[in-house]
MISEDO-820748 format. One record per residue (C-alpha): residue number from 0; residue in one letter; x, y, z. Coordinates in steps of 0.05 Angstrom, whole numbers, plus 5000, padded with zeros to 4 digits. Layout:
! residues N
{pt NUM, 'A', {X, Y, Z}}
...
***
This chain:
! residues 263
{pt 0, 'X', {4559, 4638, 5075}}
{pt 1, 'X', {4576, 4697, 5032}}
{pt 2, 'X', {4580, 4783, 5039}}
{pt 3, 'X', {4529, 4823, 5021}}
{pt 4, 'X', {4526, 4888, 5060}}
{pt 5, 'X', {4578, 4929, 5089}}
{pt 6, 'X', {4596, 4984, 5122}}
{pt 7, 'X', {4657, 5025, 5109}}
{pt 8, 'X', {4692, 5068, 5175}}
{pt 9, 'X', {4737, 5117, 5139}}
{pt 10, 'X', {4744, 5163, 5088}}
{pt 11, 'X', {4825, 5165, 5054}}
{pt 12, 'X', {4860, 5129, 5005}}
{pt 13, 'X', {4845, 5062, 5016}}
{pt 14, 'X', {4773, 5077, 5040}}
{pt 15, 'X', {4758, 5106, 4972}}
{pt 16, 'X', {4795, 5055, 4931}}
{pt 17, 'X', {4747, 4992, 4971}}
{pt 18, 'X', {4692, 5027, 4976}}
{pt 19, 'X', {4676, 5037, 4903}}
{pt 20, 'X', {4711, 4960, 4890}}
{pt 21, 'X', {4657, 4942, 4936}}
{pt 22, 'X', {4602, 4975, 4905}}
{pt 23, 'X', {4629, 4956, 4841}}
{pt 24, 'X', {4626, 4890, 4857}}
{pt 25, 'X', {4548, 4894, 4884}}
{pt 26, 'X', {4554, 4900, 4950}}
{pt 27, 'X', {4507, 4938, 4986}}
{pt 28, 'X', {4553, 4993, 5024}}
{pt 29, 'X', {4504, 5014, 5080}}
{pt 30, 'X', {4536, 5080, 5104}}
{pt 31, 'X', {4602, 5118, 5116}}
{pt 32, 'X', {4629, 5148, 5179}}
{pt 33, 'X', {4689, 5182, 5188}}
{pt 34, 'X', {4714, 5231, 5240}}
{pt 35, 'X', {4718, 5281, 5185}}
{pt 36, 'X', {4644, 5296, 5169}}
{pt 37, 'X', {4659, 5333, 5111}}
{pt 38, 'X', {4702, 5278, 5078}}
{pt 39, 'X', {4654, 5222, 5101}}
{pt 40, 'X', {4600, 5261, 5066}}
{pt 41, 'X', {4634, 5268, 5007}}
{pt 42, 'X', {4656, 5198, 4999}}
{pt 43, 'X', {4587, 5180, 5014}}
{pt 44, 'X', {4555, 5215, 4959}}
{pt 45, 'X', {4614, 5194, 4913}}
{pt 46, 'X', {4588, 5115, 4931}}
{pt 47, 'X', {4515, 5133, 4934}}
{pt 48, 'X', {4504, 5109, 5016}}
{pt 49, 'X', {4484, 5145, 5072}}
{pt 50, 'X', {4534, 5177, 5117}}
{pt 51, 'X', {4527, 5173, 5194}}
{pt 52, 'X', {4547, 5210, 5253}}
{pt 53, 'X', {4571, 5173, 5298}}
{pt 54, 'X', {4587, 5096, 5312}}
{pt 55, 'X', {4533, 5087, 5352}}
{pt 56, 'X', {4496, 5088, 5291}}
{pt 57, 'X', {4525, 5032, 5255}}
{pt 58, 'X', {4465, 5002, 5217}}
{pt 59, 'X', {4468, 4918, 5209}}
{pt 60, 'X', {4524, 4899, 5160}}
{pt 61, 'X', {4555, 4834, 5147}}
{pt 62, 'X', {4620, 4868, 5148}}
{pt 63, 'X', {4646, 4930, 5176}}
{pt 64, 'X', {4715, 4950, 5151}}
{pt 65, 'X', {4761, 4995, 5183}}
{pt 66, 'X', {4800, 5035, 5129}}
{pt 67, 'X', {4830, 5077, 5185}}
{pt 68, 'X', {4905, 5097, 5206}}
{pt 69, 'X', {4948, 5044, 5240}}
{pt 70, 'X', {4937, 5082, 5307}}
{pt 71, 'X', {4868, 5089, 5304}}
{pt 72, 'X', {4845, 5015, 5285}}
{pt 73, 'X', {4855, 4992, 5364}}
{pt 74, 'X', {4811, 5059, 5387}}
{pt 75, 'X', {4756, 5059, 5337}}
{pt 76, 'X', {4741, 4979, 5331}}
{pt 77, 'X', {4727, 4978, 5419}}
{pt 78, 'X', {4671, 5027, 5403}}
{pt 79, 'X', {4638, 4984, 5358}}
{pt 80, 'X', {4577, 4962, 5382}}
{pt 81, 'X', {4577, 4881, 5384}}
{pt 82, 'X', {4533, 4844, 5334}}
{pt 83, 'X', {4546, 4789, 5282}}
{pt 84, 'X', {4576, 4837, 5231}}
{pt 85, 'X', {4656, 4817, 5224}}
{pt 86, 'X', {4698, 4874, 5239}}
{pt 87, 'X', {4758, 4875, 5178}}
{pt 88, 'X', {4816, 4930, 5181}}
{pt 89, 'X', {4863, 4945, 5120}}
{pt 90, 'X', {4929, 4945, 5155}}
{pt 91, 'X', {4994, 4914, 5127}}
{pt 92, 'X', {5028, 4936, 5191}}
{pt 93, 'X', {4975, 4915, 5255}}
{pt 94, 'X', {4964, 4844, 5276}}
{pt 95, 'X', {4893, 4814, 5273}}
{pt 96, 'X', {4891, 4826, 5348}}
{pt 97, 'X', {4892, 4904, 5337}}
{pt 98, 'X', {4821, 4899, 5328}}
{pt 99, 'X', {4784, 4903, 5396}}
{pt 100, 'X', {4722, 4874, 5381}}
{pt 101, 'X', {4687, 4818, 5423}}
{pt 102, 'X', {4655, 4787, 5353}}
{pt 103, 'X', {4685, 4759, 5291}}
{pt 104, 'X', {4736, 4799, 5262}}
{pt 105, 'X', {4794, 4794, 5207}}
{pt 106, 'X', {4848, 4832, 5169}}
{pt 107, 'X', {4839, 4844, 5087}}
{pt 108, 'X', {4910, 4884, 5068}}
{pt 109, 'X', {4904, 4909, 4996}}
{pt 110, 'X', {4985, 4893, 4971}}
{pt 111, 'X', {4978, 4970, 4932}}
{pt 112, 'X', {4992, 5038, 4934}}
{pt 113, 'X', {4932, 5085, 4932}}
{pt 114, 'X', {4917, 5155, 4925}}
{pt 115, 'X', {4857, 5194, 4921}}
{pt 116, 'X', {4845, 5213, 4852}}
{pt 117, 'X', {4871, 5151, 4822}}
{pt 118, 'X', {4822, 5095, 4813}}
{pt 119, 'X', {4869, 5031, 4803}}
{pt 120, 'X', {4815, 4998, 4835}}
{pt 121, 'X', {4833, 4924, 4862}}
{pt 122, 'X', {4844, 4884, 4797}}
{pt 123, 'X', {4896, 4830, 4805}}
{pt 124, 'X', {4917, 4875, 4878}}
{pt 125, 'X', {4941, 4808, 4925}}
{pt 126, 'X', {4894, 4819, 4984}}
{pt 127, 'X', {4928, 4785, 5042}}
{pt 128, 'X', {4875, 4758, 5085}}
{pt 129, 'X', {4883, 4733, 5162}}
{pt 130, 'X', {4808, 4713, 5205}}
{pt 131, 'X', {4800, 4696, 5281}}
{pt 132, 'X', {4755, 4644, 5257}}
{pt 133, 'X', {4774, 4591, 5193}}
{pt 134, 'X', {4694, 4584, 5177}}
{pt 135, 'X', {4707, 4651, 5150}}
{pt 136, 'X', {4770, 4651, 5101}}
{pt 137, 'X', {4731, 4630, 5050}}
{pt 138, 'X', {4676, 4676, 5034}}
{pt 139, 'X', {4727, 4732, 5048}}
{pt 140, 'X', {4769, 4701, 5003}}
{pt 141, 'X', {4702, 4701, 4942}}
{pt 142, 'X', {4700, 4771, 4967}}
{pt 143, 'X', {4773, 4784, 4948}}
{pt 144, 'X', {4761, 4744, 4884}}
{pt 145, 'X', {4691, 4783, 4869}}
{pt 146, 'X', {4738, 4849, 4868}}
{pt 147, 'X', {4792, 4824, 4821}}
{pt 148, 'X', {4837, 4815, 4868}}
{pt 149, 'X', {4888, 4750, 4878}}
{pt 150, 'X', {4873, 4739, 4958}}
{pt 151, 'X', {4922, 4698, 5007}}
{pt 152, 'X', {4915, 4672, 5076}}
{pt 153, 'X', {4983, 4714, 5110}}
{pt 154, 'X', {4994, 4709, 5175}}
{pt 155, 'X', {5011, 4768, 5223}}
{pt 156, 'X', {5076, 4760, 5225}}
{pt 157, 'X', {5093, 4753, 5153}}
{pt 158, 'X', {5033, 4805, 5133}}
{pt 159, 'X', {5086, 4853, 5169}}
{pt 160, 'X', {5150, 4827, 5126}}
{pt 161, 'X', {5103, 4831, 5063}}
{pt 162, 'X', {5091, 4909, 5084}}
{pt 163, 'X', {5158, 4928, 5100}}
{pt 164, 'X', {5187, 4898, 5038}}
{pt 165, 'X', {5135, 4949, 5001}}
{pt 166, 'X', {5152, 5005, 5038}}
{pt 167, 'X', {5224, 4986, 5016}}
{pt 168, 'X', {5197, 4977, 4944}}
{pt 169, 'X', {5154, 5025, 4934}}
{pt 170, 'X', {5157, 5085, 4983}}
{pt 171, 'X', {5231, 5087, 4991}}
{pt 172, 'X', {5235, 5088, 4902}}
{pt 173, 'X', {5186, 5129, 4894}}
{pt 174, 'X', {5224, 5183, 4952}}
{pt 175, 'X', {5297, 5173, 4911}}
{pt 176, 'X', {5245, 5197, 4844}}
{pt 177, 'X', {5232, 5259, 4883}}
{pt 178, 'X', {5297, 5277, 4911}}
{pt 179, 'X', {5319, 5269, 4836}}
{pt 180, 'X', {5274, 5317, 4807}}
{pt 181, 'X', {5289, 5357, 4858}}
{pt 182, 'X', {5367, 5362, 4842}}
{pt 183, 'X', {5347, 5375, 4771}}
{pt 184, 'X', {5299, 5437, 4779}}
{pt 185, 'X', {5353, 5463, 4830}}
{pt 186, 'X', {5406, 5460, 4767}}
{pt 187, 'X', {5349, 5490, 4725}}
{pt 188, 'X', {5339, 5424, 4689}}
{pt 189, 'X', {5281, 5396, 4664}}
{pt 190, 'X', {5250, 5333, 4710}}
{pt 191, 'X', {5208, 5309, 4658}}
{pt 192, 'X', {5271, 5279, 4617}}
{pt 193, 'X', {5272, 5226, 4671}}
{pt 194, 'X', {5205, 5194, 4661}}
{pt 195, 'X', {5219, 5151, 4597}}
{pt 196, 'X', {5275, 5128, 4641}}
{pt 197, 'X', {5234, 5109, 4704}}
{pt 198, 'X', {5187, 5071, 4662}}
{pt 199, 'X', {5247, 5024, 4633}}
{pt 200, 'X', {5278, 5021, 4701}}
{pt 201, 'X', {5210, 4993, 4722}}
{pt 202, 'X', {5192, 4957, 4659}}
{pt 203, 'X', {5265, 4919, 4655}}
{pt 204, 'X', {5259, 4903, 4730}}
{pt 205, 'X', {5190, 4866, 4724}}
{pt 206, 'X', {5211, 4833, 4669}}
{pt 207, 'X', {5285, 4811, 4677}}
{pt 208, 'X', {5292, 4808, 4750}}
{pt 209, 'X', {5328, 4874, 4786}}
{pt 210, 'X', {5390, 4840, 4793}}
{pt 211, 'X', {5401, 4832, 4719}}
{pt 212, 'X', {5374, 4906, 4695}}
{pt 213, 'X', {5414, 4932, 4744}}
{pt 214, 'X', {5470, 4987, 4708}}
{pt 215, 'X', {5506, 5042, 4724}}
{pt 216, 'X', {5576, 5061, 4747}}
{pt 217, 'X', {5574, 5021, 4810}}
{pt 218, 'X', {5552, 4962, 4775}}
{pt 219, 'X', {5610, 4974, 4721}}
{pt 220, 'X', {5657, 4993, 4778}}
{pt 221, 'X', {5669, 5060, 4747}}
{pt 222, 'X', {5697, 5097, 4810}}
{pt 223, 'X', {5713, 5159, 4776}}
{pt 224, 'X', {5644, 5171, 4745}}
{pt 225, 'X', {5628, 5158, 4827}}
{pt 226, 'X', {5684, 5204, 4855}}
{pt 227, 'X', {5651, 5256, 4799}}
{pt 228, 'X', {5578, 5251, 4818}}
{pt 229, 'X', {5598, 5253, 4906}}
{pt 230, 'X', {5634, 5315, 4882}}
{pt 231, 'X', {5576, 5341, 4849}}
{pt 232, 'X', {5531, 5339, 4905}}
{pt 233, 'X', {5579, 5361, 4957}}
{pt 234, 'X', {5527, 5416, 4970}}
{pt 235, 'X', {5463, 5364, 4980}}
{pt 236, 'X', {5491, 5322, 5046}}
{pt 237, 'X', {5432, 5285, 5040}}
{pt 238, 'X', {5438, 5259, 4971}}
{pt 239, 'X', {5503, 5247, 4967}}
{pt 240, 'X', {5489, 5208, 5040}}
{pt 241, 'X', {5444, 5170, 5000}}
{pt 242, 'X', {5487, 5173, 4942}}
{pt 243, 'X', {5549, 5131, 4973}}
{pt 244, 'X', {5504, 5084, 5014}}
{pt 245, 'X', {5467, 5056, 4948}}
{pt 246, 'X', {5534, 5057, 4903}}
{pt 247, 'X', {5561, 5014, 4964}}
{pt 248, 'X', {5502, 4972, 4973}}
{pt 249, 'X', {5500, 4958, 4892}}
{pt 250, 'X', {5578, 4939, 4899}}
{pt 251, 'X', {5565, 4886, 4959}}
{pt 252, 'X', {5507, 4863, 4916}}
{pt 253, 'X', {5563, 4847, 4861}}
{pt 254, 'X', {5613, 4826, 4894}}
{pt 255, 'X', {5579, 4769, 4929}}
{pt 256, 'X', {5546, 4739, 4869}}
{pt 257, 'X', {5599, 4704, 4829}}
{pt 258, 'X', {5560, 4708, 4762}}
{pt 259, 'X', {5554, 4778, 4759}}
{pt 260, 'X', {5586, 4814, 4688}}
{pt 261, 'X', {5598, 4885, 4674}}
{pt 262, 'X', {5548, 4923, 4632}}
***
């Protein structure tokens, strides 16, 4: 058994991002539909398909992927008209049962963050893969592999720990880079000073382990460099909130782990 057709409910992020992997990948994407007809038109012609209507007009796919919000997965899979095709949402955070679909049907999470405009595509992306039937893990998993992508059988359960740790890792970072840039331009400083600095952050944590390129003044203990910088933001709540809670968080971190140095 293998994938050869598909077609691709949705037009955002991810839907762009899989739908030219797909393609890429020679596939034969047989339309778009999104509740957006201008979007699904445009991500149509961007894929060279056909865009349709409505789901009634689902033409015969082997899969039919639905790149759709969390909320929406539940609502748009029950009007999908039953066939053979496998129905397939994108989800980190909805079980496999989300999908309400009487035929075959299984959950292929991309492990990224995507945003129209930026073609990462799926190259070396984990893809973590769950299917109501085992006959059909492994030509979604040739799939995953056709795209570049590394895929794993998750379950439900731990597909949701997997997503909340990269909510944790990824949007909850990249929030503390904006609320830094922020501060900056509201001191009339420039934000682009910091970037050489987020890419070592990054760079040292991938390649050392966070807990060993972690620095600072509440890694050193420093706690008048700490008392200084709460001071400083005594007119930001919210950062110097966030401020305390990470300095304290960094200190537990150090304090329980009896090989830890100063640096």
């Amino acid at each position: 058994m293998s994938f050869k057709t598909a077609t691709l409910i949705g037009s955002g992020n991810v839907a762009h991002v899989l739908g030219k992997a797909l393609v890429n990948a020679g596939l034969e994407l047989k339309a778009v539909y999104s509740r957006n007809s201008a979007h699904s038109a445009e991500l149509a012609q961007t894929l060279s398909t056909s865009v349709i209507d409505s789901l009634s007009d689902l033409p015969s796919s082997d899969l039919i992927f639905l790149a759709v919000s969390d909320d929406q997965i539940g609502p748009v899979s029950e009007q999908l008209p039953v066939t053979n095709a496998m129905a397939v949402h994108c989800s980190g955070a909805k079980s496999l049962e989300e999908i309400r679909y009487a035929g075959p049907k299984a959950v292929f999470y991309p492990f990224q963050s995507f945003t129209k405009g930026r073609d990462i595509g799926l190259k070396q992306v984990p893809i973590f893969l769950e299917v109501s039937q085992a006959n059909f893990l492994e030509p979604l998993s040739q799939l995953a592999l056709s795209l570049g992508a590394n895929p794993y059988e998750v379950s439900s359960e731990n597909r949701r720990k997997l997503h909340l740790a990269g909510v944790i890792a990824n949007n909850f970072t990249n929030h503390l880079f904006q609320l830094s840039m922020d501060w900056l331009e509201s001191q009339q400083l420039p934000k682009a000073v910091l970037y050489p600095l987020l890419f070592e952050t990054l760079s040292k944590a991938i390649e050392m382990g966070p807990d060993k390129a972690q620095t600072g003044p509440a890694r050193r203990g420093d706690s008048q460099t700490v008392e200084k910088h709460l001071a400083m933001l005594a007119d930001d709540p919210n950062l110097q909130g966030l401020y305390q809670s990470f300095t304290e968080s960094i200190q537990r971190g150090q304090s329980s782990d009896p090989n830890s140095l100063s640096s």
